[in-house]
MARFIZA-476468 format. One line per field, with one value per residue (C-alpha): residue in one letter; z, x, y. Coordinates in nm, 3 decimals, decimal comma, always signed. Each point is the difference from the previous one (the first is absolute). Layout:
residuo	[A | ...]
z	[Z | ...]
x	[X | ...]
y	[Y | ...]
% end
This chain:
residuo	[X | X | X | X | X | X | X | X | X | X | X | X | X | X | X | X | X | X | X | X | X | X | X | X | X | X | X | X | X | X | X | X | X | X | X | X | X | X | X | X | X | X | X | X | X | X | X | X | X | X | X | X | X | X | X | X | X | X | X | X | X | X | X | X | X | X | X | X | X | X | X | X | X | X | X | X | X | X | X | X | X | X | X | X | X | X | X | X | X | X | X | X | X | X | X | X | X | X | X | X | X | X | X | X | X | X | X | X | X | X | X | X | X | X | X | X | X | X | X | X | X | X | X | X | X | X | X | X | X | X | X | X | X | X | X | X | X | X | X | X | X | X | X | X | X | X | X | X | X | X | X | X | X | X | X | X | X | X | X | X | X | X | X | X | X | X | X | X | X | X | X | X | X | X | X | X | X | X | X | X | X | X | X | X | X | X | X | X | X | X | X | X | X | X | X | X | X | X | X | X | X | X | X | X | X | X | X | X | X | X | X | X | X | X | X | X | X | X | X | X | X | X | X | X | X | X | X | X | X | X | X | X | X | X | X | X | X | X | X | X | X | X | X | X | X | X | X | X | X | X | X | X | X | X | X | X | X | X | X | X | X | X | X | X | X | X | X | X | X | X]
z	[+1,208 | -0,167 | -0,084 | -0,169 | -0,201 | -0,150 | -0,062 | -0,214 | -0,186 | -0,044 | -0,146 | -0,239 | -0,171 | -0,012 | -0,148 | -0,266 | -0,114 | -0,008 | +0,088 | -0,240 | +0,251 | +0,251 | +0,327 | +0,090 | +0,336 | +0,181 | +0,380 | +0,218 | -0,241 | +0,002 | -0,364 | -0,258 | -0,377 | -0,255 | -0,314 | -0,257 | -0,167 | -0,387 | -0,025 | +0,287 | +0,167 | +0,372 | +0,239 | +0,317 | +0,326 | +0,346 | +0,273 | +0,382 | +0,124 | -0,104 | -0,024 | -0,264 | -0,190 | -0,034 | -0,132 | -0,292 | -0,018 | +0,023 | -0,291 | -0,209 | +0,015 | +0,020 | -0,153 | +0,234 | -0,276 | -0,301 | -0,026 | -0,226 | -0,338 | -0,146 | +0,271 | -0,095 | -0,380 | +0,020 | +0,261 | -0,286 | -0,229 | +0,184 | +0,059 | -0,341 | -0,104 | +0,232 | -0,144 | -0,383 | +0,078 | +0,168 | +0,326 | +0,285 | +0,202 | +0,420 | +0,217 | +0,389 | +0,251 | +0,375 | +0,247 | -0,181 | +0,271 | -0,083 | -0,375 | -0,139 | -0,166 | -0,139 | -0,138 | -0,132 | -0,193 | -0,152 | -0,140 | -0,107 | -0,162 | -0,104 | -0,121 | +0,256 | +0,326 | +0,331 | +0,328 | +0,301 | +0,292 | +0,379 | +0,292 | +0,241 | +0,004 | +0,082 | -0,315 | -0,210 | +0,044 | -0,123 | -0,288 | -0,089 | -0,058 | -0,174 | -0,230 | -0,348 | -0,117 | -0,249 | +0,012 | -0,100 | +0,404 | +0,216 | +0,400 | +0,219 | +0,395 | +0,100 | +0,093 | -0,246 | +0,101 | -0,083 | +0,132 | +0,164 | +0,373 | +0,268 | +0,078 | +0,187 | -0,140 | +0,253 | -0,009 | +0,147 | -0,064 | +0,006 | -0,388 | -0,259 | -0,098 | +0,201 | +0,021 | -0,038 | +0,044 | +0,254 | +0,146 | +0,324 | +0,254 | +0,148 | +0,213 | -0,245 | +0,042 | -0,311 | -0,056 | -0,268 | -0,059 | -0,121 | -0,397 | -0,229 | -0,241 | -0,429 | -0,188 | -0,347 | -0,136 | +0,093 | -0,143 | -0,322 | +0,004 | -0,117 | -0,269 | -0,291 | -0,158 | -0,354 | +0,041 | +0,258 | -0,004 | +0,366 | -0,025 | +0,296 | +0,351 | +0,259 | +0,355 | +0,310 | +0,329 | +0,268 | +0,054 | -0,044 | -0,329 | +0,207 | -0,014 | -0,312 | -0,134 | +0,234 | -0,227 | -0,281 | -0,234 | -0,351 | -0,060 | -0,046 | -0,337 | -0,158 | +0,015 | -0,185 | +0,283 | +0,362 | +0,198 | +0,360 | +0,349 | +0,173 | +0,405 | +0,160 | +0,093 | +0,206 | +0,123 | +0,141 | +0,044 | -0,126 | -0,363 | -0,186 | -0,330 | +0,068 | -0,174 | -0,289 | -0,142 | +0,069 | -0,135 | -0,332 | -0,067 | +0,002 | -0,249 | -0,220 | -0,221 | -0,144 | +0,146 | +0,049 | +0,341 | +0,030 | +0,319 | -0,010 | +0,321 | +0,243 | -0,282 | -0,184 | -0,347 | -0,141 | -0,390 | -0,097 | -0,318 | +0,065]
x	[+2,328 | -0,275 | +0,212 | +0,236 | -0,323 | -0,062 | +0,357 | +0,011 | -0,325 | +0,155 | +0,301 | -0,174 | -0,228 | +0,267 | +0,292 | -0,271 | -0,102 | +0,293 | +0,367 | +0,206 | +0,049 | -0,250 | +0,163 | -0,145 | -0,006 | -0,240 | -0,082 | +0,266 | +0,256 | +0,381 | +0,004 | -0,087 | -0,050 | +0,086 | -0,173 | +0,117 | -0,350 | +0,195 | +0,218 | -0,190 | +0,328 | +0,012 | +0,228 | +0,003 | +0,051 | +0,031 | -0,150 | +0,044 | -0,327 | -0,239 | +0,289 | +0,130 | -0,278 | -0,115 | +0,358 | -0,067 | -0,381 | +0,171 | +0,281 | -0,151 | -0,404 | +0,011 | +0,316 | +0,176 | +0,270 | -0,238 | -0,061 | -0,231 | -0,024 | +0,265 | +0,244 | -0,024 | +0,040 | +0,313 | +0,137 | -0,036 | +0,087 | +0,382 | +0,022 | -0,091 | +0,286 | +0,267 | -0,073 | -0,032 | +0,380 | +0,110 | +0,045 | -0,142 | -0,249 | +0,116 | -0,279 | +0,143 | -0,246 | +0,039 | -0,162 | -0,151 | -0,127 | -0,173 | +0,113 | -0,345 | +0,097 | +0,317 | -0,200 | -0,268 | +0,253 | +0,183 | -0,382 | -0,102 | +0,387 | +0,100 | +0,345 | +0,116 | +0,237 | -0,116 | +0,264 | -0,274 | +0,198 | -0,147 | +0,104 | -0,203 | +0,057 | -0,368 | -0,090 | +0,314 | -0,029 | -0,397 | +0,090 | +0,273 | -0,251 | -0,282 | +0,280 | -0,105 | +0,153 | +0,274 | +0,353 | -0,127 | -0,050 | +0,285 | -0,047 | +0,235 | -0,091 | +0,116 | -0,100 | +0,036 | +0,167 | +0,217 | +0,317 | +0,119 | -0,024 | -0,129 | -0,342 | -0,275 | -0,271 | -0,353 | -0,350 | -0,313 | -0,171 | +0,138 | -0,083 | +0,212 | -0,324 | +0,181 | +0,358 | +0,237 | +0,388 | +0,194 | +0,346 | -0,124 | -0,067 | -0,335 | -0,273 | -0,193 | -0,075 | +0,150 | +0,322 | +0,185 | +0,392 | +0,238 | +0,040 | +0,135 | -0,176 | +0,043 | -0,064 | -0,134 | +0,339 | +0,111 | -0,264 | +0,040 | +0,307 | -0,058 | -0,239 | +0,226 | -0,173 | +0,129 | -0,258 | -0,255 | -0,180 | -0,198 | -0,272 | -0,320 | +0,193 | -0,316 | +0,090 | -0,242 | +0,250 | -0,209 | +0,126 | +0,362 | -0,024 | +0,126 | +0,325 | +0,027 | -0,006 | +0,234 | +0,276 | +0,169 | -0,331 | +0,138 | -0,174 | -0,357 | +0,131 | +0,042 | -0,352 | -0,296 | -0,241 | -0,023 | -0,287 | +0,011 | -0,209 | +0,103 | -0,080 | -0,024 | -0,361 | +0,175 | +0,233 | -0,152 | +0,239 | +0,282 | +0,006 | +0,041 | -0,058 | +0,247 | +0,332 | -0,160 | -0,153 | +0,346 | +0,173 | -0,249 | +0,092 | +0,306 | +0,020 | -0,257 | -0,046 | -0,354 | -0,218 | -0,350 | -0,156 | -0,379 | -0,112 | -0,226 | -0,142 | +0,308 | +0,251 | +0,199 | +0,164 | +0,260 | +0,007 | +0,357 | -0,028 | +0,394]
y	[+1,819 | +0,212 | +0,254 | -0,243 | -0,136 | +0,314 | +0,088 | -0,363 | +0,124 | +0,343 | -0,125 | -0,297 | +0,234 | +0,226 | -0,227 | -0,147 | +0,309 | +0,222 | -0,140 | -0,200 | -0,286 | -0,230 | -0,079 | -0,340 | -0,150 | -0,263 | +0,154 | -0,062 | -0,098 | +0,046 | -0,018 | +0,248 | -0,004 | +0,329 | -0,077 | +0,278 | +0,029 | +0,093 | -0,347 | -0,232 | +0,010 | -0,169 | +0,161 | -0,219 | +0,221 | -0,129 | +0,266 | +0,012 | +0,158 | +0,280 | +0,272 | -0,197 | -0,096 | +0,433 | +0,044 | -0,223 | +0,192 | +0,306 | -0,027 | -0,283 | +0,087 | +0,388 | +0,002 | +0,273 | +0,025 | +0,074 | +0,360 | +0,219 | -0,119 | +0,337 | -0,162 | -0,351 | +0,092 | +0,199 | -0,317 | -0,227 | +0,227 | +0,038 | -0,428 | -0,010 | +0,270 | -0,206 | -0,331 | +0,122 | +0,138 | -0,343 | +0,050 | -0,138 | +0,240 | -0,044 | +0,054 | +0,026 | -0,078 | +0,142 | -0,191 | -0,320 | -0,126 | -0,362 | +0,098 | +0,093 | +0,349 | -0,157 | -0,298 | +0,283 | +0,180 | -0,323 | -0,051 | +0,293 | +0,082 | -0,319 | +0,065 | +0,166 | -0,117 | +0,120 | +0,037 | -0,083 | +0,126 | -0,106 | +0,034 | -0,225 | -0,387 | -0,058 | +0,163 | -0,080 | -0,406 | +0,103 | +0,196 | -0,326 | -0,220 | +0,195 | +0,167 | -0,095 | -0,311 | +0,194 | +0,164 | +0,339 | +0,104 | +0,040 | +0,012 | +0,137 | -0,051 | +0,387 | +0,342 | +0,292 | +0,285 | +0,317 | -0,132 | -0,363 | +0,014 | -0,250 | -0,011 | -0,154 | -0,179 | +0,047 | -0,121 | +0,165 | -0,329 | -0,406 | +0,007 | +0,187 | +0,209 | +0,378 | -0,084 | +0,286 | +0,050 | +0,275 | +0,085 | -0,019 | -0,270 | +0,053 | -0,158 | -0,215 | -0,353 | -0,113 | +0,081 | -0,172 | -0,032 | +0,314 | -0,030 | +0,248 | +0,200 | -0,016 | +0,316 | +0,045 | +0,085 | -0,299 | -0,204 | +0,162 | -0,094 | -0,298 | +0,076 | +0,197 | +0,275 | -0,176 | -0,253 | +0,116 | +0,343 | +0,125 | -0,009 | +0,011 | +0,003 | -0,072 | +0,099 | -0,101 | -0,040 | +0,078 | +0,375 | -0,074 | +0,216 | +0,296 | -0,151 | -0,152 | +0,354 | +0,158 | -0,011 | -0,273 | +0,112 | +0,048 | -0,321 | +0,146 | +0,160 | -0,319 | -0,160 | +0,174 | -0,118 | +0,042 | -0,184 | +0,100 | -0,037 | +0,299 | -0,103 | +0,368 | -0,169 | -0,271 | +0,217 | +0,359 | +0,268 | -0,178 | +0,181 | -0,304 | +0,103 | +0,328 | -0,177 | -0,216 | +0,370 | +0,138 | -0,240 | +0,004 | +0,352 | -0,090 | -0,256 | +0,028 | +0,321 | -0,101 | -0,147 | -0,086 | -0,142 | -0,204 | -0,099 | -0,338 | -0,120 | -0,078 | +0,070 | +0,317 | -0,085 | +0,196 | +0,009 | +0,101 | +0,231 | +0,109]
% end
């Protein structure tokens, strides 16, 4: 309980005196205000437990997808370039979880349309209802992946907070029905390059990254940024990280990589 007492001082000070946003929430409450501090906007969010409530901390106070000031510039300056030639900037987001990135980047780039992609129904019913109230963010209730196969969906925990998908049938407790994966071809599919431009793709699925870049990876070319949490951490001895870098060479002639905290972005000079 202490410890959670200084974490809520740590994160007041912090969100009045640097972060863009103030995550509001009376002790012990299920329900969570965003104010965006620039417009007074109020973004209702509904919140399970404590896991849930440091997610919002995490991307809306310290702002997890706000980089250096050089980064954020040349960010805006791309949107802006999209939008001043009429098209639609797609942001893709991998792992939405209770939808507070995708919700983040609908804020912060307000003409874009964001594809939250998530694979747990825990989570997915979450993200549902604290999706901003407006057409421009699509949810689809999958896992990403190079190819379509069947796959399990597992928990560690009864929550949706470490879920993660795998071919094989193993001993956890929470085992969840055989579904079949989507890819990001075929979600770009159905977002013509005539109209929409890739633009941030954000990737965070629990160490299944080593097969999303196994193969199918022609994608990366298209989008000028890459946001990923690479989980060799999670997963020791597994060399996680070994086919996204691959695969990056592979694709992308120019590049530049940044690592912030838990995440590596990929700026696509190609």
């Amino acid at each position: 309980m202490f410890r959670e007492f200084l974490k809520f001082i740590y994160y007041a000070v912090y969100q009045l005196l640097f972060s863009n946003f103030l995550v509001l929430r009376f002790f012990g409450s299920k329900k969570v205000i965003i104010l965006r501090k620039k417009n007074f906007k109020l973004i209702p969010q509904n919140i399970r437990d404590l896991n849930d409530l440091n997610t919002l901390r995490q991307i809306f106070i310290k702002e997890e997808y706000k980089f250096s000031k050089d980064i954020n510039k040349l960010i805006k300056v791309e949107y802006n370039k999209i939008v001043k030639k009429k098209k639609i900037p797609l942001i893709i987001d991998c792992g939405a979880n209770i939808c507070a990135s995708a919700n983040y980047f609908s804020l912060t780039y307000e003409g874009s349309e964001i594809v939250g992609i998530e694979p747990d129904q825990l989570n997915f019913d979450l993200c549902v209802k604290n999706k901003i109230k407006n057409s421009k963010i699509h949810l689809i209730k999958n896992a990403v992946s190079c190819d379509e196969f069947q796959y399990n969906l597992e928990r560690k925990n009864k929550d949706g907070r470490s879920s993660f998908i795998d071919l094989k049938k193993n001993n956890l407790n929470y085992l969840i029905d055989q579904q079949k994966t989507t890819t990001i071809n075929d979600i770009l599919i159905n977002f013509q390059f005539d109209t929409y431009k890739p633009f941030i793709i954000k990737i965070d699925i629990e160490g299944h990254e080593k097969k999303l870049f196994e193969k199918n990876t022609e994608w990366m070319n298209y989008f000028k940024f890459i946001i990923i949490e690479l989980h060799d951490w999670m997963l020791p001895g597994e060399n996680i990280s070994s086919n996204f870098y691959s695969a990056l060479k592979n694709n992308i002639n120019n590049y530049d990589l940044y690592n912030f905290g838990e995440n590596t972005l990929i700026i696509n000079k190609s």
